[in-house]
N, C-alpha and C positions, 0 to 999 in steps of 0.2 A: 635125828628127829625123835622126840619122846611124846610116847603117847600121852595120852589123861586116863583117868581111872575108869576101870571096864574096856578099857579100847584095846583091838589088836592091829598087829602092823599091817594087815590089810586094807584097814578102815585109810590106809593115809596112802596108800599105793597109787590113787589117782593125783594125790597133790605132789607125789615125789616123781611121776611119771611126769607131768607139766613143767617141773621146774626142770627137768633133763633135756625135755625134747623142744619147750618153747622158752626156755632162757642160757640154755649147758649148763645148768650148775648141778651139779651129782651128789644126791644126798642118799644116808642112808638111813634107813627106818629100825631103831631098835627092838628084836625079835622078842614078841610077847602075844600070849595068848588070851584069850578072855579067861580061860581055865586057870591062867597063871596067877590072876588075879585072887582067886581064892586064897591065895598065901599069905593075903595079907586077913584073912580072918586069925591068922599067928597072933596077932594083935589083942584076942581076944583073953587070951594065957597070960600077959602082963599085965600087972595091976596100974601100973602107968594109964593103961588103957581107961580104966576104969575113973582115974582121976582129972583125965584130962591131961595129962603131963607127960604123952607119948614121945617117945624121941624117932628118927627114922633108921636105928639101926638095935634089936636084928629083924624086922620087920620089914624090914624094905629091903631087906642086904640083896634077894634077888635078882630086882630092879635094877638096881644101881649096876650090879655086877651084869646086865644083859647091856645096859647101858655104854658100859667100860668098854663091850666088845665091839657094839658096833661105832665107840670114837677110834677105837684100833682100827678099824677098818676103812673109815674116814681119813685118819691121816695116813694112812698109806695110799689114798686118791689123794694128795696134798700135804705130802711131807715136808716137813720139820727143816728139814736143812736143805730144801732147796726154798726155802723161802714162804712155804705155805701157811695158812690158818684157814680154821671150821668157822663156821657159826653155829650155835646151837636155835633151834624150834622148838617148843616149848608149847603143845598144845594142851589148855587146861591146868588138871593137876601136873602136866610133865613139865610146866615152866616154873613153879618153886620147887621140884624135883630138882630140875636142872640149878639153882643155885644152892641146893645139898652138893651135889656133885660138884661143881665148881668150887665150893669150898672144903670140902675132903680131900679133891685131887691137886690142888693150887695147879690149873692149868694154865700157864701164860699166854700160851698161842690160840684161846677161843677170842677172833675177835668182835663175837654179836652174839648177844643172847636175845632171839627174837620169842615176845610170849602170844600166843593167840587166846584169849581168852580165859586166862589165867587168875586163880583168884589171891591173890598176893594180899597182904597184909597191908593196907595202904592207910586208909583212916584208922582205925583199929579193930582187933580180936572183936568177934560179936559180944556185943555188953553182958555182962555177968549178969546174972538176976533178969534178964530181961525176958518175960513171958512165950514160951515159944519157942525159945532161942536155943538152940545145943551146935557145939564147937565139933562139925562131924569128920573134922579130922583129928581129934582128941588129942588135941595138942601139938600136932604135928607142924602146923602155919604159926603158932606160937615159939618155936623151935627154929623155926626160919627166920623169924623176925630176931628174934635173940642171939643167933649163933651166926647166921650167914652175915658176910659185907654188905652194906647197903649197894644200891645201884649206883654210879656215878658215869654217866655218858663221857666220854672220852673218845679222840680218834682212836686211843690203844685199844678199847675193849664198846663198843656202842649197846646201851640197854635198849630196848626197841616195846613195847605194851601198848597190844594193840585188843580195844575192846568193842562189841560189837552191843547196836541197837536195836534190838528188832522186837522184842515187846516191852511195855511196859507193866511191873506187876499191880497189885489190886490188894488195898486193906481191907481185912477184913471186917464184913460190918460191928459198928463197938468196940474195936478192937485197934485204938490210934497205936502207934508205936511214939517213943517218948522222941526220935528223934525227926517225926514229920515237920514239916514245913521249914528242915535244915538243907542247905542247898548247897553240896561240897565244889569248895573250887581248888584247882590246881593255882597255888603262888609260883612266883617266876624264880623263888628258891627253891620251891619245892619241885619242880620238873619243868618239861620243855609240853606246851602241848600242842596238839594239831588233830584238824577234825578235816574228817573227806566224808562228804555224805554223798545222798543219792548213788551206790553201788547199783547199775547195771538198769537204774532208775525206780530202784523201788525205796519204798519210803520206809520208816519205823513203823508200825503197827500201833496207830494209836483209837481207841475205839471204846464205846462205852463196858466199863469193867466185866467181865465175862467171869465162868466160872474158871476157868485156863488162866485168867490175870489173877483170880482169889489164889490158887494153885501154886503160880510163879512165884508170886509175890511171898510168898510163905520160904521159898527157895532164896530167896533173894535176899530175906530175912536173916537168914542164919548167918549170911555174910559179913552183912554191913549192919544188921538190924533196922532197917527198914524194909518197908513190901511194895511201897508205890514209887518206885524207883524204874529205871530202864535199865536193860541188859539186854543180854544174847538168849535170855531163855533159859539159865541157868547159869548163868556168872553177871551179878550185877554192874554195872560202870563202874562205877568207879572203885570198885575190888579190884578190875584186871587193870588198872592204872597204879606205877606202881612211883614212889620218891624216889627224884634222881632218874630216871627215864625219860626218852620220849615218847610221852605218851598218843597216842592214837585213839577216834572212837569213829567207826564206819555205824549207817545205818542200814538197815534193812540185812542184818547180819546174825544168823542162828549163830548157837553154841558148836552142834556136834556134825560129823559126816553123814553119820545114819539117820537116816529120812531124809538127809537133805537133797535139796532140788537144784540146779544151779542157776535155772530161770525164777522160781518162785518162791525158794524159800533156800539161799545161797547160803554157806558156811562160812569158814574162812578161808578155808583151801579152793574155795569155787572158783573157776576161772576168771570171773569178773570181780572177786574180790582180791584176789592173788596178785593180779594187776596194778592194785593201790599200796605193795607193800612189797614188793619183790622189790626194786630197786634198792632197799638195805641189805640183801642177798650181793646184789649186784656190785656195790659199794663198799665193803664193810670194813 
């Protein structure tokens, strides 16, 4: 399981405890700290950084390497040559993480790369020049898109992106983005997709724009470059939908663990949402 940026493996200790005790499937949480995080201000010493043109290694080489240890310990729950394979989880930043590492280690036996809310490279890199706008992975998702394999769902390997609805953001007043009133759709070339809403019965958050939707919306921006878009709160739709997957979009569905609720404001890992996605664990 790979976290997302700032998270530690505590934050996921409740969704790895559900999927042992109410499905058996035994996952392990790659050990990171929030303090670990700071390493990645390394970032701050390359000039790459500064151009935008970051690549993930040696800035991430921690990561990956905390990474590596807990897939070693996964496949020794599910070895190699009695016939096993992982899937990888992929919350957030941890799921274009996760297809660095897939392409670094060429692993043959992962066979699901599930993403919770991930912000993938889908329509494209946030528009150059566009007011607002900065790429706050400094090139890193542009590195992914360039260097990693596209997704291709297959029985061998299934891509799985799954993204969540629960607010939507708010432009700011005066302030139209060039690509409003664009309305992105997934083609049946472009991926597989499928919608399950009402999680646990609550609905997306849709309400007259607030200062929290002006707020979002600015986040959501940076993504896709638009603001009045839906997301989880911080990863907009159709970011975490990625080409060549199956993509997924649950409503009434936060971004993160922390604050989350599981009656009133559910994550992805929430019980009730877990329910709509676990059977590709089951299956894979």
């Amino acid at each position: 399981m790979w976290q997302g940026l700032g998270n530690n493996t505590g934050d996921y200790q409740g969704l790895a405890m559900a999927l042992r005790e109410r499905y058996g499937i035994p996952s392990v949480v790659a050990r990171v700290s929030r303090f670990d995080w700071l390493r990645y201000a390394a970032g701050l010493l390359d000039a790459n950084f500064w151009k935008g043109t970051l690549g993930p290694r040696p800035v991430l080489d921690w990561y990956l390497e905390r990474v590596d240890e807990a897939v070693s310990e996964a496949n020794q729950l599910c070895p190699r040559d009695k016939g096993g394979s992982i899937s990888f989880i992929g919350h957030s930043a941890g799921g274009w993480l996760a297809r660095i590492y897939m392409e670094e280690f060429e692993l043959s036996h992962i066979s699901l790369l599930l993403t919770l809310g991930s912000p993938h490279i889908y329509f494209r890199p946030p528009p150059a020049g566009l007011p607002g706008v900065i790429d706050q992975t400094r090139g890193l998702l542009d590195y992914v898109e360039k260097n990693c394999a596209p997704a291709v769902y297959t029985p061998q390997r299934k891509y799985v992106c799954i993204a969540g609805r629960y607010i939507q953001g708010a432009t700011l007043a005066g302030n139209s983005d060039v690509t409003s009133g664009m309305t992105p759709t997934i083609d049946k070339d472009q991926g597989m997709a499928e919608s399950v809403p009402n999680v646990n019965n609550n609905k997306s958050i849709s309400l007259t724009p607030t200062l929290r939707a002006y707020f979002i919306g600015q986040g959501y921006k940076q993504l896709c470059g638009q603001a009045d878009v839906w997301g989880d709160g911080v990863v907009p739709e159709m970011s975490a939908h990625l080409e060549g997957a199956l993509n997924m979009s649950l409503d009434g569905v936060c971004h993160s663990p922390i604050g989350s609720d599981d009656r009133m404001r559910p994550w992805y890992g929430s019980p009730s949402v877990l329910e709509k996605w676990v059977h590709h664990l089951l299956n894979p």
